[in-house]
MIGU-763212 format. One line per field, with one value per residue (C-alpha): x, y, z; residue in one letter. Coordinates in steps of 0.5 Angstrom, whole numbers, plus 500, padded with zeros to 3 digits. Each point is the difference from the previous one (the first is absolute). Last residue first. Layout:
<pts>
px (X|...)
py (Y|...)
pz (Z|...)
r (A|...)
</pts>
This chain:
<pts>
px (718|503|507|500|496|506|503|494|500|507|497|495|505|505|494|497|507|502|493|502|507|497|494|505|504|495|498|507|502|501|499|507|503|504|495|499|507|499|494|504|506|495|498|507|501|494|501|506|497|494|502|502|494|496|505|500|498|503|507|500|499|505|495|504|505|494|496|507|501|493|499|507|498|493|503|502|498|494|498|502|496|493|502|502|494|495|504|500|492|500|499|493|497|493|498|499|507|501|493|502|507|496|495|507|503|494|499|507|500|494|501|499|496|503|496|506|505|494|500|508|501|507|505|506|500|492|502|506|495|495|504|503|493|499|505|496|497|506|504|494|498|507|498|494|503|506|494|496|506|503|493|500|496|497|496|501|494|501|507|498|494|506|505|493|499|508|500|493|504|506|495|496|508|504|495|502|506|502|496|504|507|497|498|507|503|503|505|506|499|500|495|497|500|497|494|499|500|504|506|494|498|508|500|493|503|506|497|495|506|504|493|500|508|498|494|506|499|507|504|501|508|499|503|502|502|493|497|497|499|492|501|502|506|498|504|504|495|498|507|504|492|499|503|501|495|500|503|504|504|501|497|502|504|499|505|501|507|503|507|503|505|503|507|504|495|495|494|498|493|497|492|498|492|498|494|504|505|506|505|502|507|503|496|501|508|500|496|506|506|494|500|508|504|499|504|503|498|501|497|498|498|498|495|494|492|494|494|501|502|493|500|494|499|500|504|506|499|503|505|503|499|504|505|500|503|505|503|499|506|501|493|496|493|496|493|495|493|498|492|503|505|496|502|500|493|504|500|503|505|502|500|506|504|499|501|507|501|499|505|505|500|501|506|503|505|503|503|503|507|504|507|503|501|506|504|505|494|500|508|500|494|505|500|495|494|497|499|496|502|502|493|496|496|494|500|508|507|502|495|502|494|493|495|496|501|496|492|495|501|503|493|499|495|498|493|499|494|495|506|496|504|500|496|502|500|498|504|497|500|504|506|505|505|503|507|504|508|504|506|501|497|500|506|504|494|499|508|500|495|504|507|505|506|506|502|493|499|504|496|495|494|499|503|494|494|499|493|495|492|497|496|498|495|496|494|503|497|493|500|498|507|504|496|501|508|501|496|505|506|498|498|507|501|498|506|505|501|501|494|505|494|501|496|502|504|501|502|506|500|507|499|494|502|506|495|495|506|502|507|503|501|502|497|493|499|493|496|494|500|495|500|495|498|502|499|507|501|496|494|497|497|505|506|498|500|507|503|499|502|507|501|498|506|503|500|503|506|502|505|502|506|500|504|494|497|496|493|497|494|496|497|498|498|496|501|501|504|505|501|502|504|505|499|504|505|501|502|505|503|497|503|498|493|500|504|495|494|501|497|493|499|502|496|504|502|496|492|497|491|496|493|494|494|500|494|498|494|497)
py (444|493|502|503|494|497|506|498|493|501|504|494|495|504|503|492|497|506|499|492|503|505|495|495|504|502|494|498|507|507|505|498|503|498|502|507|501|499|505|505|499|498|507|504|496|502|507|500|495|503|506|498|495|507|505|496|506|506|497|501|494|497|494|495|503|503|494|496|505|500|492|501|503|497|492|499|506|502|492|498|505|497|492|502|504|495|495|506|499|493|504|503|500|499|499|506|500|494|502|506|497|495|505|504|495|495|507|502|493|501|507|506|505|507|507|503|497|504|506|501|499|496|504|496|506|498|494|502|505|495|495|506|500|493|501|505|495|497|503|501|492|498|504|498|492|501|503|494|496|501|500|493|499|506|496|501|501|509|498|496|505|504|496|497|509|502|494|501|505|496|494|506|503|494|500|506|500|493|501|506|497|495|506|502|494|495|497|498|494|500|505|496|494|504|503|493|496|495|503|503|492|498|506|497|493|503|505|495|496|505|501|493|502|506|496|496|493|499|506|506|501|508|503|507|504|504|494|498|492|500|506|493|500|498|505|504|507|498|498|509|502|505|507|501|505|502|506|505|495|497|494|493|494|495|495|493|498|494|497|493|496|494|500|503|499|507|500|507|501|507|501|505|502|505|507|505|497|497|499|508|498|504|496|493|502|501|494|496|504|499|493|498|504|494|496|504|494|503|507|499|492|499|507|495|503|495|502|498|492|500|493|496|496|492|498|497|507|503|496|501|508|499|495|504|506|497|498|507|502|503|502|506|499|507|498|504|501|495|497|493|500|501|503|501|495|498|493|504|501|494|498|505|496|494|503|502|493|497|505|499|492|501|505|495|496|507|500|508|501|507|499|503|493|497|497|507|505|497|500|507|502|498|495|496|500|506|497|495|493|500|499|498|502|495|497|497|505|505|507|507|500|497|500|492|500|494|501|498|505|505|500|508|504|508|503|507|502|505|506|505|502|507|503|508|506|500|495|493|502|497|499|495|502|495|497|495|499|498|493|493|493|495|497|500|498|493|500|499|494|497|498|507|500|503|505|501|507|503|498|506|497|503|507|500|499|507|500|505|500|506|503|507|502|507|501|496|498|500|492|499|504|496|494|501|502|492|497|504|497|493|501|502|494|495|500|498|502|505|506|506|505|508|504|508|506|505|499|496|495|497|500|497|495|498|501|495|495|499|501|495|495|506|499|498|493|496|508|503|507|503|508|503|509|502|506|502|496|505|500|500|493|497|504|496|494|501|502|494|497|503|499|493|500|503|497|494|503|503|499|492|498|494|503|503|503|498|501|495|500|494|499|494|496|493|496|494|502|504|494|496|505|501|492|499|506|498|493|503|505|507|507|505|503|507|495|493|505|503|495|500|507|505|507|507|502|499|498|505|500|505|499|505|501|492|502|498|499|503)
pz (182|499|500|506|503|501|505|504|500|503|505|502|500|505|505|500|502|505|503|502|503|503|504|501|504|503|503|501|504|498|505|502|496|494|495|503|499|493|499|502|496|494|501|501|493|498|499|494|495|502|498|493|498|502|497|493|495|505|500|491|495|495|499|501|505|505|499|502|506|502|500|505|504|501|501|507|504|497|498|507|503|496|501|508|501|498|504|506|499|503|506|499|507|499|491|497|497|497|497|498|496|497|497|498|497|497|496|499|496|496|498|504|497|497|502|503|495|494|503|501|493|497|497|505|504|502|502|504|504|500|503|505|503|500|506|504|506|501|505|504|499|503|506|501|498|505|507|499|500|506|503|499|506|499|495|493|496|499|496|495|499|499|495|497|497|500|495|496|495|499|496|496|499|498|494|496|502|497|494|499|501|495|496|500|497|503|495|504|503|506|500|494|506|505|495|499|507|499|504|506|500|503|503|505|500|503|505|503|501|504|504|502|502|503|504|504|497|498|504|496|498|500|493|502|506|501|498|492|501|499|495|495|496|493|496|507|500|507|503|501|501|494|501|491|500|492|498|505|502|494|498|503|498|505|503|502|503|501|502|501|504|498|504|494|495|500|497|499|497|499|498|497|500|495|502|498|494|500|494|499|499|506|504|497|499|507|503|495|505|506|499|498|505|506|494|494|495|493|498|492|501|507|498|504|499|500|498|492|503|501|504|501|507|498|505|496|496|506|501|492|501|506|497|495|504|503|494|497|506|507|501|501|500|498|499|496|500|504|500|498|505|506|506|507|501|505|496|495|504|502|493|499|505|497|493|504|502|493|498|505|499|492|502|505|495|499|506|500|503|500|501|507|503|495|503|498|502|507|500|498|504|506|507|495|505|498|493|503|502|508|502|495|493|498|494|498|499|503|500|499|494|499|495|503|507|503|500|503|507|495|496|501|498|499|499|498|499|497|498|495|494|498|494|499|501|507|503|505|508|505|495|498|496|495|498|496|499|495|500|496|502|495|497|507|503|495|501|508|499|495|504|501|498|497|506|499|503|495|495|502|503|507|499|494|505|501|504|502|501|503|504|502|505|500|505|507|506|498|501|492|498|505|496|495|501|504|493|495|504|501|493|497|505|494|497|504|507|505|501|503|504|500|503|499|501|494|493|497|496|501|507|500|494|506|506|496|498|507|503|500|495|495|492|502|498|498|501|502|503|503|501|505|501|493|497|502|495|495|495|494|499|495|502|507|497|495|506|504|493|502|507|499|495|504|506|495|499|493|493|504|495|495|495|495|506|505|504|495|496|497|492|497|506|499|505|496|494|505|505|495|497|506|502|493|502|506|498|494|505|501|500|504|503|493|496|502|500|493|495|505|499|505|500|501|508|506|500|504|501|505|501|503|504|503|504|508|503|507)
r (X|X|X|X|X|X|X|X|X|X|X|X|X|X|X|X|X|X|X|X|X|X|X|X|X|X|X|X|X|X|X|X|X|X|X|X|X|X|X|X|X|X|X|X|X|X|X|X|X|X|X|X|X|X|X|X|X|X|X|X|X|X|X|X|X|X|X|X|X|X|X|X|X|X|X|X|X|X|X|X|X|X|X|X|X|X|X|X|X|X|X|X|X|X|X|X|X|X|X|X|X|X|X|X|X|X|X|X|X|X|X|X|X|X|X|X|X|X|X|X|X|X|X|X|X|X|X|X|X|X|X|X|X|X|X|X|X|X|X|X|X|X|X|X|X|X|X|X|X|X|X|X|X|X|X|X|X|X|X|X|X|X|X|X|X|X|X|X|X|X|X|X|X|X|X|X|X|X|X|X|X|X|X|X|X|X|X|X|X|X|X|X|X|X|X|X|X|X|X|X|X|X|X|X|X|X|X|X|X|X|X|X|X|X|X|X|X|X|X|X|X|X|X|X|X|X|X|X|X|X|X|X|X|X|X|X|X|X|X|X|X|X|X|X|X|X|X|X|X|X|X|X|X|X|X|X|X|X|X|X|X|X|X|X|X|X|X|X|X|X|X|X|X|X|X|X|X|X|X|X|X|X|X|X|X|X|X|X|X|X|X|X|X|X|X|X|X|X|X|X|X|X|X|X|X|X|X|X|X|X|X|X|X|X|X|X|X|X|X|X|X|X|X|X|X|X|X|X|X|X|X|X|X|X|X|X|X|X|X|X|X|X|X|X|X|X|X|X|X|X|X|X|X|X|X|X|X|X|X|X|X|X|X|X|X|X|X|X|X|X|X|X|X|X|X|X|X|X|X|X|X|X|X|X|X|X|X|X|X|X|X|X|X|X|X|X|X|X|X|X|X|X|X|X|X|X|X|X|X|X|X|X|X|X|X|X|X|X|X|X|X|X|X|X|X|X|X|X|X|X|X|X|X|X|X|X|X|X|X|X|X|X|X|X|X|X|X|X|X|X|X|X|X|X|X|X|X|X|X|X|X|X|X|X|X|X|X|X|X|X|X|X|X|X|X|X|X|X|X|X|X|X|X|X|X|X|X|X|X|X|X|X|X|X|X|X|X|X|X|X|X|X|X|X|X|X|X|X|X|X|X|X|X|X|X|X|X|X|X|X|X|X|X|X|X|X|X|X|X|X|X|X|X|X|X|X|X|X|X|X|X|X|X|X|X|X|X|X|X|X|X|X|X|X|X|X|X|X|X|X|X|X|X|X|X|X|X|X|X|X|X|X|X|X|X|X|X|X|X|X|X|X|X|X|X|X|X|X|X|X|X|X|X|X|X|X|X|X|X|X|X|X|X|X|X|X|X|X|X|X|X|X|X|X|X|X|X|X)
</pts>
């Protein structure tokens, strides 16, 4: 099942704070303070924050309701109700009790009926702690409407009062830094009917603790490490911790350099996955606490010769401040309530979270409504450069080195990279294919797909009975797909062209070596490296066939009926791909067999390839 952010919801209290207005709204600074105050504001950034005080320094709203209120927001924005709801996740640095737990204060605030709750503790990256626990409660089956949201209302910690007068450097850079909002989204077992939602791929989340001392930290004595008898706890009274001053919130900002290289690192491990690819993103939101933070990125990434389309990536900082777990889904609001993603994008959220290094991502897709383009694809198959080889019930499977999924892997990637060069790939990409392009694609896709059903078949009656299992999956399969070049006339036709002259068409160069390929391979006695050929066509339906429908749907402002053969097999191979991985992992697929797969994967990739090249050439 796949899970869907449906709507967001976005609060900010009360009007902006400019820079010149903090130290009257936070109290009154010395000259010290004022001299980190405007060297902290010039490299962060942030014109303009909002606080839940008023002119005097007063608290004017709880932090539950700032939750409650961007929860609300959430649901306005998608029609419904809290009762609605079947999971709340929170996510917050502080709530404004010690106990209870946030969630069941912003449940109780909220109102609605009875649910699951879940309060994610934390810093910054624990909105997607919370967001992953609701999708995955969601992909379960468990739950059909989940909200999360991101809380935090710093300014009760940054009020002069606090300072007694103090305060090293590290607790100013927060005090200038940090303000209040709320962010929220609502995650769904299906996308929504009137308009595009966001299908969630992944969630990863990472902690580094093990590496790394505290580096944000609050309620702790002097030193690294906290100890027995030195924490606020420990003090005999709060006063006495607020007065030895435990209760400031404290950054080590000689650690930002050292946090941004491990954030790429954790970034690269992804790649490495093949969960994503930054050249092929459409936008990446990466929430950090400063512009600084963000050079340091961007610089660590020319290092390493990757090109950086600063275009793509989205941060609101400097309208918004820095709100903390708040901070992503308050700048996905504005992207969805601004229209920025369209069916068919990649968006990539990043969190580094500096309290003990921890890091979040999640990769989504934007789909069509749910009445337009299919958007149930594999939650990993429609990842940019992730391989079907990877796509499980559960998500990104960790294949063994050697194991025919990790060859297979390989298959793949080489074969995406060939499929991007190919020149009606890259003018989808691009944004200037035209609908004869998307005619040429039909018109020679259908000689090639009306031969499947027919090697699938004669596939099917040269297994052994021995390999029964087999036998029986490919008569199958081949039933399934023997109408398939159907609804490619029935599209074709759709788009103006004449149903005599696609049934009469040749089949270029490229589908001629695929299908003659295809029908030796499968004349041949138990045919097993055929699962390879398999694996590069289902990969295709499940991993890339929805989103080319969606994309030549937006280009070309076509209807459902004209791209109803990508579409559906964006949608059915996903059931297909399941199947055929499950054979793969059997153990009917030894050494022998395995090479035999994986050396057909690579003849079927190359081929299909050249067939799409041949488009331009006919």
């Amino acid at each position: 099942m796949n899970a869907y952010i449906t709507a967001a919801g976005a609060y900010l209290p009360g009007d902006p704070v400019g820079n010149d207005e903090i130290a009257a709204r936070l109290g009154g600074v010395d000259d010290r303070g004022d001299r980190l105050r405007r060297r902290v504001l010039a490299a962060n950034g942030i014109a303009k924050r909002h606080y839940a005080l008023d002119a005097r320094g007063r608290t004017t709203e709880l932090n539950e309701e700032l939750a409650a209120a961007a929860l609300r927001a959430a649901l306005e924005d998608r029609g419904a109700r809290p009762g609605d709801l079947d999971m709340l996740a929170t996510a917050t640095t502080q709530g404004d009790l010690l106990v209870p737990g946030f969630a069941s204060m912003v449940h109780g605030r909220l109102g609605g009926g009875p649910m699951q709750l879940l309060s994610a503790a934390g810093v910054c990256a624990s909105s997607l702690a919370a967001l992953d626990a609701a999708v995955a409660k969601v992909r379960l089956g468990d739950r059909r409407r989940a909200a999360v949201v991101g809380s935090e209302l710093s300014s009760r910690w940054l009020r002069a009062s606090r300072f007694n007068g103090g305060g090293d450097a590290d607790a100013h850079f927060l005090r200038w830094m940090l303000s209040d909002g709320a962010g929220a989204v609502l995650v769904e077992d299906r996308p929504r009917a009137d308009r595009p939602s966001l299908r969630v791929d992944w969630v990863r989340t990472v902690s580094l603790a093990h590496e790394h001392r505290v580096v944000m930290r609050a309620g702790m004595g002097e030193g690294p490490d906290p100890a027995a008898g030195r924490t606020w706890q420990d003090m005999g009274s709060a006063a006495a911790a607020e007065q030895a001053g435990m209760m400031l919130l404290r950054q080590d900002t000689s650690a930002l350099a050292a946090l941004a290289e491990a954030g790429l690192r954790e970034f690269d491990a992804l790649a490495r996955q093949g969960l994503v690819d930054l050249g092929r993103l459409d936008h990446v939101l990466c929430h950090y606490s400063t512009n600084a933070f963000r050079d340091l990125v961007f610089a660590k990434l020319a290092e390493t010769g990757a090109a950086i389309d600063t275009g793509r990536w989205f941060s609101n900082l400097e309208t918004r401040g820095n709100t903390g777990a708040a901070s992503i889904f308050i700048a996905l609001e504005e992207c969805w309530r601004t229209g920025r993603f369209a069916p068919g994008q990649t968006v990539l959220l990043a969190v580094p979270e500096s309290g003990r290094f921890s890091f979040g991502f999640a990769h989504l897709t934007c789909v069509g409504a749910e009445g337009g383009a299919p958007a149930s694809v594999a939650p990993t198959a429609t990842v940019a450069g992730s391989s079907p080889a990877r796509a499980t019930a559960s998500g990104a499977a960790e294949a063994a080195p050697g194991s025919v999924f990790a060859r297979l892997d390989e298959v793949w990637q080489d074969f995406e990279r060939r499929l991007a060069e190919v020149p009606v790939m890259r003018r989808l990409e691009e944004g200037t294919a035209t609908l004869e392009d998307y005619k040429r694609l039909l018109f020679n896709l259908r000689q090639q797909v009306a031969d499947g059903a027919r090697w699938i078949s004669r596939a099917a009656s040269n297994f052994s009975v021995d390999l029964f299992d087999l036998r029986s999956a490919a008569i199958g399969h081949a039933a399934e797909e023997h109408r398939d070049f159907m609804l490619l006339e029935q599209n074709y036709a759709a788009c103006g062209g004449s149903l005599e002259d696609i049934r009469s068409g040749e089949k270029n160069i490229g589908s001629e070596a695929l299908s003659a390929y295809m029908f030796h391979t499968a004349s041949r006695p138990d045919p097993v490296g055929l699962l390879g050929a398999m694996f590069v066509i289902e990969g295709l339906g499940t991993g890339k066939a929805a989103g080319w429908a969606a994309r030549f749907k937006e280009l070309l402002d076509l209807r459902d009926d004209q791209v109803s053969f990508l579409a559906y097999h964006g949608e059915a191979d996903d059931d297909h791909f399941a199947k055929l991985q499950a054979i793969l992992a059997s153990p009917l697929v030894d050494a022998t067999a395995a090479d035999a797969i994986v050396k057909t994967a690579k003849v079927v990739a190359r081929l299909y390839a050249l067939q799409l090249e041949e488009l331009d050439h006919v």
